[in-house]
NUPABA-104927 format. One line per field, with one value per residue (C-alpha): y, z, x. Coordinates in Angstrom, 3 decimals, decimal comma, m for minus. Example, Ala and Ser with C-alpha at 12.3 -4.5 7.8 and 13.67 -1.06 7.14 Angstrom:
<sites>
Y	(m4,500|m1,060)
Z	(7,800|7,140)
X	(12,300|13,670)
</sites>
This chain:
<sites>
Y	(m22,076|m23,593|m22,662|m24,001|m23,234|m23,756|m22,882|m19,641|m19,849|m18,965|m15,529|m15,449|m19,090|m19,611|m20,889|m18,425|m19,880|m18,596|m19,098|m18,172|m17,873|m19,064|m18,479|m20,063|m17,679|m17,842|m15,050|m15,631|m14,129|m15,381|m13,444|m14,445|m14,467|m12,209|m9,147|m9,956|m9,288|m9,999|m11,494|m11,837|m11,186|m12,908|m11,690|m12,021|m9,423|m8,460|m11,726|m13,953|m14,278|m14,957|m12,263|m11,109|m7,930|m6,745|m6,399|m8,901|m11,338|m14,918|m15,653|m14,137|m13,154|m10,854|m9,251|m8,861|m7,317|m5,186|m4,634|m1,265|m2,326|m4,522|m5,778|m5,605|m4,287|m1,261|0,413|0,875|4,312|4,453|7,323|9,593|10,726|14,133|14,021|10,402|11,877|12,834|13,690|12,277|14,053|15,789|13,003|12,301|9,185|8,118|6,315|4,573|7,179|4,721|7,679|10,376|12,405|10,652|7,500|5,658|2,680|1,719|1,749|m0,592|m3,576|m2,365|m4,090|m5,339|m7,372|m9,554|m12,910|m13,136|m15,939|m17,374|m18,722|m19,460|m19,786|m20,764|m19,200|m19,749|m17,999|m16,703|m17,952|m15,663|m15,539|m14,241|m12,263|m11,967|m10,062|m8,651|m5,537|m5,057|m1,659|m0,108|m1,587|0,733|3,497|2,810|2,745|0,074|m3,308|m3,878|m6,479|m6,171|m8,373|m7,957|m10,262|m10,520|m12,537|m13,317|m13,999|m15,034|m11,471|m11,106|m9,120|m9,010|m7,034|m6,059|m5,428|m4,010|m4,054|m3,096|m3,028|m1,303|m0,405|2,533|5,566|4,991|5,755|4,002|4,154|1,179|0,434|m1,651|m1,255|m3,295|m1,506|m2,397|m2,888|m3,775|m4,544|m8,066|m9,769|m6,245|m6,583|m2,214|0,579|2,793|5,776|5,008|3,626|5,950|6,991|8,545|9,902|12,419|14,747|18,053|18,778|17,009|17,220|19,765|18,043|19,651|19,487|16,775|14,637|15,238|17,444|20,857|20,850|22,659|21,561|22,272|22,645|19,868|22,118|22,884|21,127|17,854|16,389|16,711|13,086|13,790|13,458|10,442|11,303|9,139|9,253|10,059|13,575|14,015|12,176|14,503|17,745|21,076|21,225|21,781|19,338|16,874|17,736|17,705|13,883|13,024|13,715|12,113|11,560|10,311|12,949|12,240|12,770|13,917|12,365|15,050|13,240|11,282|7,437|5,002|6,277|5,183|4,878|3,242|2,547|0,773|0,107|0,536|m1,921|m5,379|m4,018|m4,437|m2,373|m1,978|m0,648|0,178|1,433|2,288|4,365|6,063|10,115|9,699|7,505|8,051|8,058|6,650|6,210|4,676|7,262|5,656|2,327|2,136|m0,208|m3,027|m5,708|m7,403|m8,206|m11,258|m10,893|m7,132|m4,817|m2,577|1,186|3,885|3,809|0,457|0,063|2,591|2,389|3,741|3,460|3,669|5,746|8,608|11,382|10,819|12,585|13,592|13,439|16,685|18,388|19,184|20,115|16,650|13,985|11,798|9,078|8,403|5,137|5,095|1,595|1,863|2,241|0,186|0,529|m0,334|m0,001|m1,769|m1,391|m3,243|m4,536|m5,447|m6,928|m6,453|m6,202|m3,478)
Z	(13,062|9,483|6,098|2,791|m0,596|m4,101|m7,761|m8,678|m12,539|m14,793|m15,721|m18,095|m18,142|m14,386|m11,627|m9,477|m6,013|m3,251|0,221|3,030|6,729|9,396|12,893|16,075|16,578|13,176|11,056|7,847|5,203|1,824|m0,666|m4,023|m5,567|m8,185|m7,141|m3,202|m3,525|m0,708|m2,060|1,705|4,970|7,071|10,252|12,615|13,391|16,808|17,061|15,437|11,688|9,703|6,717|4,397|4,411|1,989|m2,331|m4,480|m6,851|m7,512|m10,413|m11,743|m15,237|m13,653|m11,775|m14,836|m16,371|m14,085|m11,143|m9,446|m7,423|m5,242|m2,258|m4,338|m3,437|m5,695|m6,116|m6,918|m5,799|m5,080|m5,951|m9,411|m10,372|m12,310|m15,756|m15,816|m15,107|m12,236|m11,757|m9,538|m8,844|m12,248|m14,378|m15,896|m15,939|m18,100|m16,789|m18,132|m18,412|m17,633|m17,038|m18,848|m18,823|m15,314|m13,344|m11,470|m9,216|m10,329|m14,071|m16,834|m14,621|m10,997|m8,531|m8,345|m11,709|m11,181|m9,897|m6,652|m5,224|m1,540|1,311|3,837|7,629|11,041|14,605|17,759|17,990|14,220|10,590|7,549|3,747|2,747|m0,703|m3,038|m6,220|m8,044|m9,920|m12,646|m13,085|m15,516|m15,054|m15,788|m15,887|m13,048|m12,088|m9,946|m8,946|m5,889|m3,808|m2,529|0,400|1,983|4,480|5,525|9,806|11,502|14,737|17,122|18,303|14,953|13,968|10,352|10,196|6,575|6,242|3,692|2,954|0,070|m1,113|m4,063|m5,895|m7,114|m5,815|m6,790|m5,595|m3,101|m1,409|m1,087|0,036|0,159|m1,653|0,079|0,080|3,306|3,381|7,400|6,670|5,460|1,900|0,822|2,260|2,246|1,109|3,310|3,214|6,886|8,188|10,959|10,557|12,861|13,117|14,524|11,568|11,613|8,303|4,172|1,264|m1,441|m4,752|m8,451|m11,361|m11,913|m8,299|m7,632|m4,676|m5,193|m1,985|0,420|3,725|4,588|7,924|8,246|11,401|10,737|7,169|6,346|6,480|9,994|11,397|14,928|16,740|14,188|11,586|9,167|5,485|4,363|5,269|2,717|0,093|0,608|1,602|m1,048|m0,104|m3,415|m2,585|m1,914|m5,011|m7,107|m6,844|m7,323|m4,147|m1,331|m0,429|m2,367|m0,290|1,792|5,558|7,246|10,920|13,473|15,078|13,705|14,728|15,265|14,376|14,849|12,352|13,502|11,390|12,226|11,051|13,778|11,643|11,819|14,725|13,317|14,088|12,411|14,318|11,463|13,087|10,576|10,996|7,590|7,918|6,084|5,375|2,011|1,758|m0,802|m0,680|m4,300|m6,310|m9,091|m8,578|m10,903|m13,811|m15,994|m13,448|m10,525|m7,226|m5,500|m7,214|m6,221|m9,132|m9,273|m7,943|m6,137|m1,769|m2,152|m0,384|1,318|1,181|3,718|2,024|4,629|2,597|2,107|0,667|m3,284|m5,601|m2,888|m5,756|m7,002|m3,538|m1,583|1,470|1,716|3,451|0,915|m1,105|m2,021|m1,805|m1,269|m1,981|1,594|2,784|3,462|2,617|5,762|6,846|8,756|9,286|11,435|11,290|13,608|13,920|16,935|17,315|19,625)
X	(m0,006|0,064|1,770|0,029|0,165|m1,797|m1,323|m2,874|m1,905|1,008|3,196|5,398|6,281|6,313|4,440|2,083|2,001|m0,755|0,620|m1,901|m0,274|m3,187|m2,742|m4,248|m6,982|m8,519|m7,114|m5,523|m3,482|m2,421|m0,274|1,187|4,373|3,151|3,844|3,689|m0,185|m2,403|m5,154|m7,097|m6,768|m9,696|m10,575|m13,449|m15,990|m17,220|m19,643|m16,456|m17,641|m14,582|m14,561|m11,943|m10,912|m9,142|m10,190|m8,633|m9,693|m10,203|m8,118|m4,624|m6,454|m8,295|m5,416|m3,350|m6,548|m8,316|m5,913|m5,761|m2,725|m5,088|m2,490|m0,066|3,993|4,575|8,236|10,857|9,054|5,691|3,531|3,867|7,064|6,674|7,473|9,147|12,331|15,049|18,517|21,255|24,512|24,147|22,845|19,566|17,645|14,135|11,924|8,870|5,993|3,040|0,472|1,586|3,768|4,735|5,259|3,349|4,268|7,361|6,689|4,893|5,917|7,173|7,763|4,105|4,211|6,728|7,624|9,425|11,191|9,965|11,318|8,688|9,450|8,207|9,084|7,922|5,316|4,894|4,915|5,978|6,679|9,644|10,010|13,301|13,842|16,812|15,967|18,993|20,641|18,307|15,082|12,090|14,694|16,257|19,891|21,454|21,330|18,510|18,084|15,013|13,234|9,771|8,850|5,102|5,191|1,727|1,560|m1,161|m1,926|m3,710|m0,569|0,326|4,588|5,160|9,428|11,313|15,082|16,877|20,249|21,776|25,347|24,286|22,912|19,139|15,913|13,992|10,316|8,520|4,925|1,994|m1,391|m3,793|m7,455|m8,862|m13,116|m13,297|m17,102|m16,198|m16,855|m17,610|m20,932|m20,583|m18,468|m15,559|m17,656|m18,376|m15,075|m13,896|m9,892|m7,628|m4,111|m1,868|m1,679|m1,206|m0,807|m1,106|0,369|m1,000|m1,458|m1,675|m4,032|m1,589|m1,990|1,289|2,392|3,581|5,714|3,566|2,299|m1,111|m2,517|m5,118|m6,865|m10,709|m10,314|m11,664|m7,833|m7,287|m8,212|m6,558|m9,838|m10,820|m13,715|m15,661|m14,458|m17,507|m16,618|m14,034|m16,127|m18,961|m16,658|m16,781|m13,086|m11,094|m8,518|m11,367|m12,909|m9,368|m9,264|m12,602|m14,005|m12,927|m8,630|m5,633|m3,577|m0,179|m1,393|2,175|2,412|3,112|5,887|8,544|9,305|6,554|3,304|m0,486|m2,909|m6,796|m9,285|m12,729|m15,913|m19,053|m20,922|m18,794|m16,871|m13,299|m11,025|m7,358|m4,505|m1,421|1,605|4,742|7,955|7,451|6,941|3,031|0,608|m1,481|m5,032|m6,886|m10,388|m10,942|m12,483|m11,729|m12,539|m15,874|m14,796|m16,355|m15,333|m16,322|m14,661|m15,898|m19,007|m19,362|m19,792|m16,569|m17,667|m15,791|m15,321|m15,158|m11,651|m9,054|m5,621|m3,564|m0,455|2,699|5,358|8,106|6,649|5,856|8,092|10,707|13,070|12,427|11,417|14,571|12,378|10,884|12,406|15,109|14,340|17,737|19,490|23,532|25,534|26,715|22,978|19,953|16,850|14,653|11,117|8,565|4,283|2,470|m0,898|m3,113|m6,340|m9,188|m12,985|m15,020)
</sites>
Protein backbone atom coordinates (compact mmCIF):
# COMPACT_ATOMS: atom_id res chain seq x y z
CA UNK A 1 0.00 0.00 0.00
CA UNK A 2 1.58 3.40 -1.04
CA UNK A 3 0.88 7.15 -0.23
CA UNK A 4 2.09 9.81 -2.92
CA UNK A 5 1.40 13.14 -3.63
CA UNK A 6 1.78 15.97 -6.50
CA UNK A 7 1.02 19.66 -6.95
CA UNK A 8 -2.34 20.27 -8.38
CA UNK A 9 -1.97 24.24 -8.52
CA UNK A 10 -2.51 27.23 -6.25
CA UNK A 11 -5.69 28.85 -4.08
CA UNK A 12 -5.50 31.73 -2.60
CA UNK A 13 -1.79 31.85 -2.11
CA UNK A 14 -1.33 28.22 -1.12
CA UNK A 15 -0.30 25.01 -2.29
CA UNK A 16 -3.03 22.42 -3.73
CA UNK A 17 -1.65 19.00 -3.02
CA UNK A 18 -3.26 15.66 -4.79
CA UNK A 19 -2.68 12.66 -2.58
CA UNK A 20 -3.91 9.33 -4.15
CA UNK A 21 -4.10 6.21 -1.57
CA UNK A 22 -3.26 2.81 -3.75
CA UNK A 23 -3.86 -0.41 -2.33
CA UNK A 24 -2.49 -3.94 -3.06
CA UNK A 25 -5.15 -5.05 -5.32
CA UNK A 26 -5.09 -2.19 -7.73
CA UNK A 27 -7.68 0.35 -6.69
CA UNK A 28 -6.89 3.83 -6.09
CA UNK A 29 -8.13 6.99 -4.70
CA UNK A 30 -6.71 10.47 -4.72
CA UNK A 31 -8.38 13.53 -3.15
CA UNK A 32 -7.17 17.10 -2.75
CA UNK A 33 -6.80 19.44 -0.11
CA UNK A 34 -9.13 21.73 -1.78
CA UNK A 35 -12.12 21.05 -0.54
CA UNK A 36 -11.40 17.18 0.30
CA UNK A 37 -12.45 16.49 -3.44
CA UNK A 38 -12.02 13.15 -4.87
CA UNK A 39 -10.79 13.65 -8.02
CA UNK A 40 -10.72 9.49 -8.89
CA UNK A 41 -11.39 6.47 -7.64
CA UNK A 42 -10.01 3.59 -10.04
CA UNK A 43 -11.37 0.35 -9.91
CA UNK A 44 -11.37 -2.71 -12.06
CA UNK A 45 -14.23 -4.02 -14.04
CA UNK A 46 -15.37 -7.60 -14.20
CA UNK A 47 -12.38 -8.63 -16.76
CA UNK A 48 -9.81 -6.32 -14.36
CA UNK A 49 -9.54 -3.04 -16.54
CA UNK A 50 -8.52 -0.34 -14.20
CA UNK A 51 -11.14 2.66 -14.74
CA UNK A 52 -11.98 5.64 -12.74
CA UNK A 53 -15.04 6.04 -11.45
CA UNK A 54 -16.00 8.90 -10.30
CA UNK A 55 -16.37 12.80 -12.44
CA UNK A 56 -13.69 15.17 -11.76
CA UNK A 57 -11.33 17.06 -13.64
CA UNK A 58 -7.81 17.40 -14.65
CA UNK A 59 -6.82 20.72 -13.50
CA UNK A 60 -7.94 23.00 -10.37
CA UNK A 61 -9.05 25.92 -12.97
CA UNK A 62 -11.55 24.00 -14.09
CA UNK A 63 -12.89 23.04 -10.68
CA UNK A 64 -13.01 26.55 -9.48
CA UNK A 65 -14.85 27.24 -12.82
CA UNK A 66 -17.19 24.67 -13.70
CA UNK A 67 -17.54 22.50 -10.55
CA UNK A 68 -20.90 21.05 -9.63
CA UNK A 69 -19.57 19.87 -6.27
CA UNK A 70 -17.67 17.04 -8.15
CA UNK A 71 -16.20 14.81 -4.98
CA UNK A 72 -16.09 17.46 -3.20
CA UNK A 73 -17.00 17.74 1.06
CA UNK A 74 -19.91 20.20 1.29
CA UNK A 75 -21.19 21.65 4.84
CA UNK A 76 -21.37 23.15 7.18
CA UNK A 77 -24.99 21.74 6.08
CA UNK A 78 -25.49 20.16 3.06
CA UNK A 79 -28.55 20.55 1.03
CA UNK A 80 -30.71 24.07 0.63
CA UNK A 81 -31.50 25.89 3.54
CA UNK A 82 -34.89 27.81 2.97
CA UNK A 83 -34.64 31.33 2.79
CA UNK A 84 -30.87 31.68 4.04
CA UNK A 85 -32.02 31.91 7.42
CA UNK A 86 -32.74 29.91 10.89
CA UNK A 87 -33.25 30.41 14.43
CA UNK A 88 -31.60 28.94 17.51
CA UNK A 89 -33.04 29.22 20.99
CA UNK A 90 -34.75 32.48 19.89
CA UNK A 91 -32.07 34.06 17.80
CA UNK A 92 -31.69 34.62 14.18
CA UNK A 93 -28.78 34.01 12.04
CA UNK A 94 -28.04 35.10 7.99
CA UNK A 95 -26.50 33.17 6.06
CA UNK A 96 -25.06 33.58 2.60
CA UNK A 97 -27.94 33.19 0.01
CA UNK A 98 -25.81 31.55 -2.84
CA UNK A 99 -29.03 30.42 -4.86
CA UNK A 100 -31.57 32.58 -4.03
CA UNK A 101 -33.36 33.23 -1.74
CA UNK A 102 -31.58 30.03 -0.03
CA UNK A 103 -28.42 28.13 0.71
CA UNK A 104 -26.82 25.74 -0.79
CA UNK A 105 -23.80 23.68 0.42
CA UNK A 106 -22.51 25.53 2.99
CA UNK A 107 -22.54 28.96 1.34
CA UNK A 108 -20.35 31.04 -1.35
CA UNK A 109 -17.32 29.05 -0.05
CA UNK A 110 -18.46 25.95 2.25
CA UNK A 111 -16.72 23.65 3.32
CA UNK A 112 -15.86 22.44 -0.26
CA UNK A 113 -13.77 25.62 -1.26
CA UNK A 114 -11.35 25.69 1.09
CA UNK A 115 -7.94 24.54 1.98
CA UNK A 116 -7.59 21.89 4.56
CA UNK A 117 -4.64 20.86 6.38
CA UNK A 118 -3.40 16.93 6.06
CA UNK A 119 -1.97 14.48 8.00
CA UNK A 120 -1.55 11.32 6.09
CA UNK A 121 -1.21 7.85 7.81
CA UNK A 122 -0.43 4.19 7.45
CA UNK A 123 -1.95 1.07 9.40
CA UNK A 124 -1.58 -2.31 9.08
CA UNK A 125 -3.59 -3.15 6.81
CA UNK A 126 -4.86 0.43 5.51
CA UNK A 127 -3.56 3.87 4.44
CA UNK A 128 -5.67 7.19 4.85
CA UNK A 129 -5.66 11.04 4.51
CA UNK A 130 -6.63 12.85 7.20
CA UNK A 131 -8.50 16.36 6.81
CA UNK A 132 -8.41 19.50 9.36
CA UNK A 133 -10.20 22.79 9.20
CA UNK A 134 -11.27 25.40 11.69
CA UNK A 135 -14.42 27.12 10.67
CA UNK A 136 -14.54 30.57 12.88
CA UNK A 137 -17.74 31.58 14.66
CA UNK A 138 -19.48 33.37 11.91
CA UNK A 139 -18.35 32.00 8.80
CA UNK A 140 -20.95 32.01 5.96
CA UNK A 141 -23.43 32.92 8.69
CA UNK A 142 -22.64 30.57 10.89
CA UNK A 143 -22.21 30.62 14.62
CA UNK A 144 -19.43 28.85 16.45
CA UNK A 145 -16.10 27.71 16.28
CA UNK A 146 -15.87 23.99 14.35
CA UNK A 147 -13.37 21.75 14.25
CA UNK A 148 -14.01 19.72 11.69
CA UNK A 149 -12.05 16.33 10.56
CA UNK A 150 -12.85 13.90 7.71
CA UNK A 151 -10.69 11.15 7.28
CA UNK A 152 -10.84 9.13 3.95
CA UNK A 153 -8.90 4.94 5.00
CA UNK A 154 -8.51 2.35 2.07
CA UNK A 155 -7.90 -0.84 2.71
CA UNK A 156 -7.19 -3.91 0.65
CA UNK A 157 -10.83 -5.09 0.57
CA UNK A 158 -11.32 -2.32 -2.01
CA UNK A 159 -12.96 -0.45 0.93
CA UNK A 160 -12.92 3.27 0.82
CA UNK A 161 -14.44 4.65 5.05
CA UNK A 162 -15.29 8.33 4.71
CA UNK A 163 -15.47 9.82 8.77
CA UNK A 164 -16.65 12.84 10.02
CA UNK A 165 -16.20 14.55 13.43
CA UNK A 166 -16.92 17.85 14.46
CA UNK A 167 -16.62 19.89 17.38
CA UNK A 168 -18.13 23.21 18.21
CA UNK A 169 -18.63 25.97 21.22
CA UNK A 170 -21.64 26.99 20.15
CA UNK A 171 -24.82 25.51 19.47
CA UNK A 172 -24.62 25.41 15.54
CA UNK A 173 -25.73 23.44 12.84
CA UNK A 174 -24.22 20.44 11.51
CA UNK A 175 -24.78 17.84 8.46
CA UNK A 176 -22.01 16.92 6.54
CA UNK A 177 -21.66 14.85 3.33
CA UNK A 178 -19.89 13.86 0.36
CA UNK A 179 -20.60 14.72 -3.33
CA UNK A 180 -18.85 12.32 -5.36
CA UNK A 181 -21.00 11.42 -8.70
CA UNK A 182 -20.31 7.90 -9.26
CA UNK A 183 -20.26 6.67 -13.37
CA UNK A 184 -19.47 2.71 -12.54
CA UNK A 185 -19.08 2.37 -16.46
CA UNK A 186 -15.47 3.62 -16.25
CA UNK A 187 -13.78 6.80 -18.00
CA UNK A 188 -17.34 7.79 -18.68
CA UNK A 189 -17.37 5.50 -21.51
CA UNK A 190 -21.68 5.80 -20.77
CA UNK A 191 -24.22 7.58 -18.78
CA UNK A 192 -26.16 6.34 -15.19
CA UNK A 193 -29.34 6.00 -16.95
CA UNK A 194 -28.72 2.24 -16.72
CA UNK A 195 -27.03 1.81 -13.33
CA UNK A 196 -29.26 -0.44 -11.24
CA UNK A 197 -29.88 1.06 -7.41
CA UNK A 198 -31.23 -0.49 -4.47
CA UNK A 199 -32.23 0.26 -0.91
CA UNK A 200 -34.52 -0.38 1.86
CA UNK A 201 -36.77 2.62 1.46
CA UNK A 202 -40.01 2.85 2.24
CA UNK A 203 -40.63 6.17 1.80
CA UNK A 204 -38.83 9.99 0.23
CA UNK A 205 -38.84 13.19 0.88
CA UNK A 206 -41.47 15.54 -0.92
CA UNK A 207 -39.75 18.53 -2.42
CA UNK A 208 -41.30 22.11 -3.47
CA UNK A 209 -41.33 24.27 -6.53
CA UNK A 210 -38.37 25.34 -4.59
CA UNK A 211 -36.35 21.66 -4.20
CA UNK A 212 -36.62 21.92 -0.83
CA UNK A 213 -38.76 19.46 1.24
CA UNK A 214 -42.02 20.43 2.56
CA UNK A 215 -41.85 17.91 5.47
CA UNK A 216 -43.91 15.10 4.23
CA UNK A 217 -43.00 11.53 3.80
CA UNK A 218 -44.08 9.82 0.83
CA UNK A 219 -44.65 6.25 0.42
CA UNK A 220 -42.16 5.12 -2.25
CA UNK A 221 -44.63 1.72 -2.86
CA UNK A 222 -45.77 1.37 -6.65
CA UNK A 223 -43.93 4.83 -7.40
CA UNK A 224 -40.79 5.12 -9.22
CA UNK A 225 -38.95 5.95 -5.65
CA UNK A 226 -39.27 2.72 -4.15
CA UNK A 227 -35.79 0.97 -5.00
CA UNK A 228 -36.38 -1.96 -2.40
CA UNK A 229 -36.41 -4.60 -5.08
CA UNK A 230 -33.47 -2.53 -7.00
CA UNK A 231 -34.58 -0.76 -10.39
CA UNK A 232 -32.59 0.95 -13.11
CA UNK A 233 -32.51 4.82 -12.94
CA UNK A 234 -33.61 5.13 -16.09
CA UNK A 235 -37.03 4.65 -14.66
CA UNK A 236 -37.16 7.81 -12.83
CA UNK A 237 -35.50 9.70 -15.72
CA UNK A 238 -38.11 8.55 -18.08
CA UNK A 239 -41.12 8.35 -15.30
CA UNK A 240 -44.40 11.02 -15.82
CA UNK A 241 -44.18 11.10 -12.01
CA UNK A 242 -44.47 14.84 -10.94
CA UNK A 243 -41.79 14.62 -8.48
CA UNK A 244 -39.65 13.11 -11.26
CA UNK A 245 -40.61 15.72 -13.49
CA UNK A 246 -40.18 18.68 -10.66
CA UNK A 247 -36.37 18.28 -10.85
CA UNK A 248 -35.85 17.82 -14.26
CA UNK A 249 -36.74 14.41 -14.69
CA UNK A 250 -35.08 11.92 -13.04
CA UNK A 251 -34.11 12.17 -8.73
CA UNK A 252 -32.52 14.78 -6.50
CA UNK A 253 -34.97 13.45 -3.72
CA UNK A 254 -33.95 12.32 0.03
CA UNK A 255 -34.67 8.39 -0.07
CA UNK A 256 -35.47 7.77 3.91
CA UNK A 257 -33.97 4.23 4.98
CA UNK A 258 -36.61 2.07 6.60
CA UNK A 259 -34.55 1.19 9.52
CA UNK A 260 -32.31 3.13 11.51
CA UNK A 261 -28.43 2.18 12.15
CA UNK A 262 -26.30 0.82 9.43
CA UNK A 263 -27.88 0.87 6.20
CA UNK A 264 -27.19 -0.65 2.59
CA UNK A 265 -27.09 1.10 -0.43
CA UNK A 266 -25.89 -1.12 -4.00
CA UNK A 267 -25.41 0.22 -7.02
CA UNK A 268 -24.02 -1.58 -10.27
CA UNK A 269 -23.66 -1.33 -13.70
CA UNK A 270 -24.46 -4.77 -15.93
CA UNK A 271 -22.17 -3.32 -18.53
CA UNK A 272 -18.51 -3.08 -16.77
CA UNK A 273 -19.72 -5.30 -14.01
CA UNK A 274 -18.91 -3.01 -11.01
CA UNK A 275 -20.74 -3.06 -8.43
CA UNK A 276 -20.73 -0.45 -5.33
CA UNK A 277 -21.80 -1.46 -1.95
CA UNK A 278 -22.25 2.14 0.31
CA UNK A 279 -23.22 1.44 3.77
CA UNK A 280 -23.70 4.73 6.17
CA UNK A 281 -25.45 5.28 9.56
CA UNK A 282 -27.13 8.50 8.32
CA UNK A 283 -31.22 8.23 8.30
CA UNK A 284 -31.17 8.93 4.02
CA UNK A 285 -29.23 8.87 1.30
CA UNK A 286 -29.93 11.58 -1.56
CA UNK A 287 -30.29 10.87 -5.03
CA UNK A 288 -29.04 12.78 -7.63
CA UNK A 289 -28.96 11.71 -10.99
CA UNK A 290 -27.43 14.98 -12.64
CA UNK A 291 -30.13 16.62 -14.42
CA UNK A 292 -28.40 19.43 -14.60
CA UNK A 293 -25.19 18.57 -15.55
CA UNK A 294 -25.30 19.91 -19.39
CA UNK A 295 -22.81 22.89 -19.36
CA UNK A 296 -20.12 24.45 -21.71
CA UNK A 297 -17.40 22.16 -20.30
CA UNK A 298 -15.86 19.00 -20.62
CA UNK A 299 -14.95 16.24 -18.21
CA UNK A 300 -12.07 14.11 -19.22
CA UNK A 301 -12.72 14.95 -22.62
CA UNK A 302 -16.52 14.06 -22.34
CA UNK A 303 -18.82 16.85 -23.32
CA UNK A 304 -20.71 17.95 -20.06
CA UNK A 305 -24.59 16.54 -20.40
CA UNK A 306 -27.11 15.42 -17.86
CA UNK A 307 -27.06 11.34 -16.24
CA UNK A 308 -23.70 11.60 -16.50
CA UNK A 309 -22.98 10.82 -12.70
CA UNK A 310 -25.26 9.98 -9.51
CA UNK A 311 -24.70 11.02 -6.28
CA UNK A 312 -25.88 9.19 -3.50
CA UNK A 313 -25.25 11.63 -1.00
CA UNK A 314 -25.18 9.98 2.74
CA UNK A 315 -26.94 12.73 4.94
CA UNK A 316 -29.50 14.06 7.71
CA UNK A 317 -32.38 15.18 6.19
CA UNK A 318 -31.83 18.75 4.31
CA UNK A 319 -33.32 21.66 5.99
CA UNK A 320 -34.10 19.79 9.32
CA UNK A 321 -33.66 23.17 10.80
CA UNK A 322 -36.93 24.34 10.15
CA UNK A 323 -38.79 20.81 10.28
CA UNK A 324 -39.29 19.81 13.91
CA UNK A 325 -40.49 16.32 12.72
CA UNK A 326 -37.20 15.54 11.02
CA UNK A 327 -34.43 14.15 12.70
CA UNK A 328 -31.93 17.22 14.40
CA UNK A 329 -29.27 18.84 12.86
CA UNK A 330 -28.23 20.60 15.81
CA UNK A 331 -24.81 20.71 17.24
CA UNK A 332 -24.36 21.27 21.25
CA UNK A 333 -20.66 22.34 22.65
CA UNK A 334 -20.87 19.22 24.77
CA UNK A 335 -21.65 17.10 21.54
CA UNK A 336 -19.93 15.55 18.63
CA UNK A 337 -20.57 15.55 15.47
CA UNK A 338 -20.00 11.90 14.13
CA UNK A 339 -20.71 9.92 11.06
CA UNK A 340 -19.24 7.33 8.97
CA UNK A 341 -20.07 5.69 5.04
CA UNK A 342 -18.45 3.06 3.71
CA UNK A 343 -17.51 2.24 0.32
CA UNK A 344 -16.87 -0.62 -1.26
CA UNK A 345 -15.73 -1.85 -4.41
CA UNK A 346 -16.55 -5.49 -6.28
CA UNK A 347 -17.19 -6.86 -9.79
CA UNK A 348 -20.15 -9.50 -10.87
Amino acid sequence: MDITKKSFGQYDGRDVIEYTLANDTGMSVSCLNFGCVITKIMVPDRHGSVENVVLGFDRLEEYLEWSPYFGAVVGRVAGRIKGARFELDGKAYTLAANEEPNHLHGGKKGFSSVIWEVETFVEDDAIGVKFLYHSPDGEEGYPGNLETTITYLLNNDNELKVTYVAKTDQKTLVNLTNHSYFNLSGNIKSDCSKHRLQLDNDHFLELGSDLLPTGRKLNAADTPFDFRSGRNLIDGIQAKHPQNLLVGNGYDHPLVFANEGKNTILLSDEQSGRKLTVRTDQPCVVLYTSNQLSGPFSIKGVQARNYLGVCLETQGFPDAVHHPEFPSVILSPKEKYYQETTYRFSSM
